[in-house]
N, C-alpha and C positions, 0 to 999 in steps of 0.2 A: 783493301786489295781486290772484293771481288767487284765493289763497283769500277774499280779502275780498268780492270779486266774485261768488264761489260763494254766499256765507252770504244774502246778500240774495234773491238768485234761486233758492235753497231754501224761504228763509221765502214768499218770492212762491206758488209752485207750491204750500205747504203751502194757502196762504191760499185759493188758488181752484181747488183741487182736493182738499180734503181729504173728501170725501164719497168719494175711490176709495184716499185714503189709509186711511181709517177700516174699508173695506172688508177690506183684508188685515191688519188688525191681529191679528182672531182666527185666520186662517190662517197666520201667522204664528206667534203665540201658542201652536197645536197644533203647529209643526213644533219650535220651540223647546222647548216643555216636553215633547215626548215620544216627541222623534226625538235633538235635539242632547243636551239634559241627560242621557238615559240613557246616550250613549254614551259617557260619564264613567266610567260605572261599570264597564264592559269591561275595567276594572284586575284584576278579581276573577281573568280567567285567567292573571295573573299570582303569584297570591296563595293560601295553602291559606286559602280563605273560611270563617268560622263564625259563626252567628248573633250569636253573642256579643261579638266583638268588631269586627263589623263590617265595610265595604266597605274601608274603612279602615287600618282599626285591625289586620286580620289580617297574618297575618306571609308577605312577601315566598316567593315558589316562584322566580322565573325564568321559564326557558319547561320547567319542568319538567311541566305539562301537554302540552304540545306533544310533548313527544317522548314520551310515555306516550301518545298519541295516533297518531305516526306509528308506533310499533312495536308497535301494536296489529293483531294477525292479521285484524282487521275492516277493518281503513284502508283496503285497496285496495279490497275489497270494497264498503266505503261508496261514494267513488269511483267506482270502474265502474256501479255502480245507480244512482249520482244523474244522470253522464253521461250514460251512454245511454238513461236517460228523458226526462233533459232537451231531446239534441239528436234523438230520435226527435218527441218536441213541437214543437220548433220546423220541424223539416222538414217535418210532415206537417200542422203547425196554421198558420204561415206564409203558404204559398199559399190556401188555401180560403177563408178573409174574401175577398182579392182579387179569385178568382175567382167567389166569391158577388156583390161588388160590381158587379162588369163585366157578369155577366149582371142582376143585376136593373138596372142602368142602361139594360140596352138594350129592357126589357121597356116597354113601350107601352101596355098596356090596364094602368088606373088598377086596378082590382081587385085584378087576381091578382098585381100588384104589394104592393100593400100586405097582401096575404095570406100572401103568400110570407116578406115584412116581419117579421110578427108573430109566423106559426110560429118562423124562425127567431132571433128577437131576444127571445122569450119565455124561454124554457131559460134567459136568463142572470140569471133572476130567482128560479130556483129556488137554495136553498140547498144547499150540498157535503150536506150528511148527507142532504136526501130524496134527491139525486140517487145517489147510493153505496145507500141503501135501495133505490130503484127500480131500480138494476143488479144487487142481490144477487139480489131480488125475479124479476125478467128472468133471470137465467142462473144460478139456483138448479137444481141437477144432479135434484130431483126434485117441486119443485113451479112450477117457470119458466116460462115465456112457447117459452124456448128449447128446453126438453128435451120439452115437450108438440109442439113443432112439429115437433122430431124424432121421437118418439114416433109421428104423424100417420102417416108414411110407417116405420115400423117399426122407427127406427134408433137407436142409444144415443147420447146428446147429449154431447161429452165435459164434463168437470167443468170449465169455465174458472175455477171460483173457487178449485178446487185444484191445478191446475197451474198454477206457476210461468210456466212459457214464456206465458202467458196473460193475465198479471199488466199488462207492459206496454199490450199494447193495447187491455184495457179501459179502464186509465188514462186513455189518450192518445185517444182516439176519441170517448169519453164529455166529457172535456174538450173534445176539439172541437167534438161537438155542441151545447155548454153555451155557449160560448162565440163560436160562428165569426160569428152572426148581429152581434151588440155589434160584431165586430172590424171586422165593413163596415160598418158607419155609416161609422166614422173613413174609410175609402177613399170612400164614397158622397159623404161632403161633400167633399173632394177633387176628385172629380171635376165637383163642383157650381160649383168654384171653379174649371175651366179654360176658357180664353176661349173664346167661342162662335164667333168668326170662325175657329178652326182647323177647326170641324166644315163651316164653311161653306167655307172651301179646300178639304178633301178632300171634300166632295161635289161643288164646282167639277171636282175634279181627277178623278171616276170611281170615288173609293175603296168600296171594298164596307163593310159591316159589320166583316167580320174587319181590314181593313185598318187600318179608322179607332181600330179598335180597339188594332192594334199601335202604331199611327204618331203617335195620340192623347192616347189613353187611360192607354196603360201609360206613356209619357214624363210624362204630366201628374200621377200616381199616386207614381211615382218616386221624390222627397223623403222624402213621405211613409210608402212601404215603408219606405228606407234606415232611416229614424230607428226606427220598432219595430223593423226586426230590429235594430238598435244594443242597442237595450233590453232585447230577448228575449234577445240572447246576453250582454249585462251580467249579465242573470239567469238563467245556465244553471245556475249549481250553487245556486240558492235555489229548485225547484220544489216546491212547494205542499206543503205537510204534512196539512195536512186527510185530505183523500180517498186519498193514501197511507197514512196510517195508518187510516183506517175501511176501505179494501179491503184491509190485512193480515189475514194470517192465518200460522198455523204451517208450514201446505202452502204457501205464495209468499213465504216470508221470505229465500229465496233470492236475491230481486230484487225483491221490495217496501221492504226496509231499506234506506232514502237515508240521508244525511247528518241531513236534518231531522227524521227519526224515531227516530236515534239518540241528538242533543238533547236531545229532549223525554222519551225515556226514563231516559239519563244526570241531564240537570238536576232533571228533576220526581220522577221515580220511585223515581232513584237517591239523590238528593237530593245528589247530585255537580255541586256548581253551579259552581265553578272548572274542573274539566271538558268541562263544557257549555261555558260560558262561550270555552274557548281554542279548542273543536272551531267552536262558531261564527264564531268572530272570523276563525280561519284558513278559513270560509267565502266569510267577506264579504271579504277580502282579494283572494281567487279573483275571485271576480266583479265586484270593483273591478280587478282588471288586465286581466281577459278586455273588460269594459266600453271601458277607454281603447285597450285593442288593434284591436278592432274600431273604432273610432272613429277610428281612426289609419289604419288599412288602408283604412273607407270617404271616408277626405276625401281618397286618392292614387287611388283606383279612378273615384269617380264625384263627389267631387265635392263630395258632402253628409254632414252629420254633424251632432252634436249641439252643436259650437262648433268 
């Protein structure tokens, strides 16, 4: 009785709402053909893959790439570079949207607001490669932005594109700047959507600026942080390949070679695609457990989560 109940009040809902049905078919459509359907084929690191005969048709491995993989004198090394890039990003790119958002919230003159806006929400429209040109370009040890300024005042600029130790925080800085402006929109509408009688009690109540800010602001924000850093740290060990691999070089491969650079040289390069194939899978495994753990940790702490 209640499935038959169901079928009717499905076809209803199709009938007078199918203009938002119709909506996500194609969105759909692109998650399905070529999110769900490929990850079919993640059989291959099980498999010695060859053209010839196919995703299929090749003949069973095990997890004999896996362990060629773990007993690789690189594994940890992957590892430790992919980590500590990653949660150096997240630490130091986390806060700054926020705190970009809170102050232009509090800024008053329509202008320098929307000034402020543009400078920084601009960057995120530039592409990974000019942005990696335009840092090479900038801290290029003899024709830079950086080493001319040192130069000014007499002094030798060090080589940040060939030191290693140096490696990370162009990465991470340069992404934030690329990026930090985008991230406050998302806190900006947030804060768009908290009721306006709270701002009118703590002015009732004498609250200063900083106050309404702690007592407000950051409560009303809150949700919203919890759920990206869910997602930032679901995605620690998938940080960006682009711009790590365009800022590598021979001099920073020390700590420029992540996980995802090793991939794309393995799979494409090497044309070791069962390899690829298991280094990745055992990727995304990572950051499907780090994802539910975190998610399990933030719905006993505070509350909120992603389900």
């Amino acid at each position: 009785m209640v499935a038959n109940r169901g079928k009717p009040g499905l076809r209803r809902s199709l009938r007078r709402h199918w203009q938002l049905y119709l909506l996500i078919v194609l969105p759909l459509a692109y998650f399905v053909v070529f999110k769900y359907v490929p990850m079919t084929n993640s059989v291959i690191a099980f498999k010695d893959y060859n053209v010839v005969d196919g995703i299929w048709g090749s003949p069973w491995a095990g997890l004999q790439h896996f362990t060629a993989f773990f007993s690789n004198p690189v594994f940890w090394t992957l590892v430790r570079n992919t980590l500590l890039l990653s949660v150096y990003f997240l630490l130091a790119g986390f806060p700054i949207p926020i705190i970009l958002a809170l102050a232009l919230n509090e800024i008053r003159q329509g202008f320098f607001k929307r000034t402020v806006q543009l400078v920084t929400y601009a960057p995120y429209f530039i592409s990974t490669v000019v942005i990696v040109s335009m840092t090479i370009l900038i801290l290029s040890p003899r024709i830079g932005l950086v080493d001319q300024g040192f130069g000014f005042f007499g002094l030798d600029a060090p080589d940040f594109l060939g030191n290693a130790d140096y490696f990370r925080h162009i990465y991470v800085w340069s992404d934030i700047w690329q990026t930090a402006g985008y991230s406050a929109v998302i806190y900006m509408a947030a804060l768009a959507g908290i009721d306006p009688s709270l701002y009118e009690a703590a002015r009732v109540d004498g609250a200063t600026r900083l106050q309404k800010i702690i007592n407000v602001d950051i409560p009303g924000i809150m949700p919203t942080a919890v759920i990206i850093l869910i997602l930032g740290a679901g995605n620690i060990m998938a940080i960006g390949f682009e711009k790590a691999y365009l800022l590598q070089n021979p001099l920073n491969l020390g700590q420029s070679e992540i996980i995802a650079t090793y991939v794309y040289k393995t799979g494409l390069l090497n044309a070791d695609f069962s390899q690829a194939a298991a280094v990745g899978l055992f990727n995304s495994v990572i950051n499907l457990v780090l994802l539910l753990g975190v998610n399990v940790i933030s719905k006993r702490v505070s509350g909120s989560g992603l389900w």
